[in-house]
C-alpha positions as CSV (number, residue, x, y, z in Angstrom):
1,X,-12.5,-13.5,-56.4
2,X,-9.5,-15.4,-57.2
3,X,-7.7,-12.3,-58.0
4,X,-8.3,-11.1,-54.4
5,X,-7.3,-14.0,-52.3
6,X,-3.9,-14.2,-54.5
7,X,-3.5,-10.6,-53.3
8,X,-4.4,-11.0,-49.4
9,X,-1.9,-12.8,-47.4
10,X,-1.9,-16.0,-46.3
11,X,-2.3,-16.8,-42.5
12,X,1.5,-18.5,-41.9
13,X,2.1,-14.7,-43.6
14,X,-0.5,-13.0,-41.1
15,X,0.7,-14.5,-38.0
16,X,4.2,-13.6,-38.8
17,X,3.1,-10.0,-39.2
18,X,1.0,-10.3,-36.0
19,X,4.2,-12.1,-33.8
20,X,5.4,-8.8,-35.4
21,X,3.5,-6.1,-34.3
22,X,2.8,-7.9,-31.0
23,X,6.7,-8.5,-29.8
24,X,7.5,-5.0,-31.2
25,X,4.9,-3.6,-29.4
26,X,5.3,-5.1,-25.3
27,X,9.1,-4.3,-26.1
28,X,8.3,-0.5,-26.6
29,X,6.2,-0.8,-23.8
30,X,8.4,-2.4,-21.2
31,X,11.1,0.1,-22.6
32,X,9.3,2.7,-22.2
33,X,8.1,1.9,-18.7
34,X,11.5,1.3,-17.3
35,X,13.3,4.6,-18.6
36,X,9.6,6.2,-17.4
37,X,10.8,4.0,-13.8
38,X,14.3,4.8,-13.6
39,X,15.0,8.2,-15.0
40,X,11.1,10.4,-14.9
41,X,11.6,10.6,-18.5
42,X,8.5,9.3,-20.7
43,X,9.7,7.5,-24.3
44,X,8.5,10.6,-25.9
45,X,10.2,12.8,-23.8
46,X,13.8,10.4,-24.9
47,X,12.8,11.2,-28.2
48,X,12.4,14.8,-28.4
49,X,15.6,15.6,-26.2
50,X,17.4,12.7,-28.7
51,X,16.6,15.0,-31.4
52,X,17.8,17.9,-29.2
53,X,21.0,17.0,-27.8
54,X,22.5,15.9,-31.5
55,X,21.2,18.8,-33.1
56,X,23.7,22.4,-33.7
57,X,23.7,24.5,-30.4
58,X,21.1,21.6,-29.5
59,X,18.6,23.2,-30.8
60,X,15.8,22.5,-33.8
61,X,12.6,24.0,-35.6
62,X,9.7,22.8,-33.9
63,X,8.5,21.9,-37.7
64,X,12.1,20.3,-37.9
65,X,11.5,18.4,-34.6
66,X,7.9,17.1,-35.7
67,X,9.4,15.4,-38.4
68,X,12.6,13.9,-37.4
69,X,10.1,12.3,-35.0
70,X,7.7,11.6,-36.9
71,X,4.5,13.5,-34.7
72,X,2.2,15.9,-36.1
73,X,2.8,19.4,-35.4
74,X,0.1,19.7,-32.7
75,X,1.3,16.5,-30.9
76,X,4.5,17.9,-30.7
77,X,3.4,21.5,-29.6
78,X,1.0,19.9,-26.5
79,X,4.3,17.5,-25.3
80,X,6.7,20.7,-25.6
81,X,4.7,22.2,-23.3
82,X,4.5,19.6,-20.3
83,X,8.5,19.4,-21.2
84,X,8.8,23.4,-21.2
85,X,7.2,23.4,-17.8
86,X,9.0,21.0,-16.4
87,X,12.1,22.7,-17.5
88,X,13.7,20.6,-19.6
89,X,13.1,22.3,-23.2
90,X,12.8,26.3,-23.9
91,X,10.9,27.6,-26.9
92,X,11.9,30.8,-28.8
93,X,10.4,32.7,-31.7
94,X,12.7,32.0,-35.0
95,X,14.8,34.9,-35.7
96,X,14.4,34.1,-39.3
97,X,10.7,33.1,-39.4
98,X,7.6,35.1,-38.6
99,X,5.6,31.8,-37.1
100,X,8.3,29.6,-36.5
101,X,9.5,28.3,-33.1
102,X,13.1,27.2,-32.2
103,X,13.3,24.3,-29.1
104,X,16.3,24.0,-27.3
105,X,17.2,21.4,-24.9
106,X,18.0,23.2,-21.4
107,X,21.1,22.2,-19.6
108,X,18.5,20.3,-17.3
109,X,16.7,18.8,-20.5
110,X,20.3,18.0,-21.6
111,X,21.5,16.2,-17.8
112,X,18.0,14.3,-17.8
113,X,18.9,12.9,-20.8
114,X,22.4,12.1,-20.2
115,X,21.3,10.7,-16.4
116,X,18.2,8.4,-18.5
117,X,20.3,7.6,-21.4
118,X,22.3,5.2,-19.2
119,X,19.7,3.0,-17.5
120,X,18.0,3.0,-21.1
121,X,20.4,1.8,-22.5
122,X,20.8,-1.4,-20.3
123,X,17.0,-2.2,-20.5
124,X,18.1,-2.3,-24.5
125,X,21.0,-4.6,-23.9
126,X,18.6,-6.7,-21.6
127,X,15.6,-6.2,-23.3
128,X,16.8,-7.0,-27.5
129,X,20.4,-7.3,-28.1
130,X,20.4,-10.2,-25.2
131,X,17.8,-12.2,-26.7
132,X,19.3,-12.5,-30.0
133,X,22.4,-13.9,-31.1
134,X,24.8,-12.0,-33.7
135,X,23.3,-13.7,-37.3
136,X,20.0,-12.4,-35.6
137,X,21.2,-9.6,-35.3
138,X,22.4,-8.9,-38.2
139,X,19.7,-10.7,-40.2
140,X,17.3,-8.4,-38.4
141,X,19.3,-5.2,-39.6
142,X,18.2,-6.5,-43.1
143,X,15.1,-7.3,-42.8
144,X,14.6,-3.5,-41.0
145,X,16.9,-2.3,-44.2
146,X,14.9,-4.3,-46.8
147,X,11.6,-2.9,-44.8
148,X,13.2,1.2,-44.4
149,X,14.0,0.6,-48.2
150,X,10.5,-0.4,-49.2
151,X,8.8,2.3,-46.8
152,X,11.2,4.8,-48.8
153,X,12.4,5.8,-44.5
């Protein structure tokens, strides 16, 4: 029993990780609801044409595309399809791959994303880097370094 509780954190530990999760958490919310506000893009929208527009000929492997972003396939392929429609992405059979699927970002994907990328980047600025000072900041680029290292990211 001793054993155990040596391994489990303690609660000073446990409420850092909570304050964590929490604050990380409402900030990707109130992100995501202002570019969602301001530009008709959702977060996961941002994301996929992110991928898109700094990709060759903007385009990726939907397999490619899953996990730069970390979804699972069929995540991915249900969200491609409200973007397709909406005519912001275009999927293509791979020339080189029986079952694959190339998505490119459309020129109206691509203006979307240039016309959101603005006002999301201000809700950043006002959101994160405003509330910290520079050591913050740059303590908090080694914590997330120490914590990408450790995750193998």
């Amino acid at each position: 029993m001793s054993e155990k509780r040596r391994t489990m954190p303690t609660p000073e530990q446990l409420r850092v990780w909570r304050d964590y999760v929490e604050t990380s958490e409402a900030l990707r919310t109130r992100l995501g609801g202002r570019m969602l506000a301001e530009s008709a893009l959702s977060s996961g929208d941002y994301r996929v044409l992110l991928a898109l527009t700094e990709a060759p000929g903007f385009t990726l492997r939907s397999s490619e595309l899953a996990s730069m972003i970390g979804w699972e396939r069929s995540r991915l392929s249900h969200h491609l399809g409200r973007m397709e429609k909406r005519g912001l992405i275009a999927r293509t059979p791979c020339a080189d791959v029986a079952h694959g699927v190339d998505v490119l970002a459309t020129d109206a994907g691509r203006e979307a994303f240039r016309a959101g990328s603005v006002p999301h980047l201000r809700a950043v600025r006002e959101l994160f880097i405003d509330a910290l000072s520079a050591e913050q900041l740059e303590q908090l680029d080694g914590i997330s370094a120490s914590l990408r290292r450790h995750l193998e990211v």
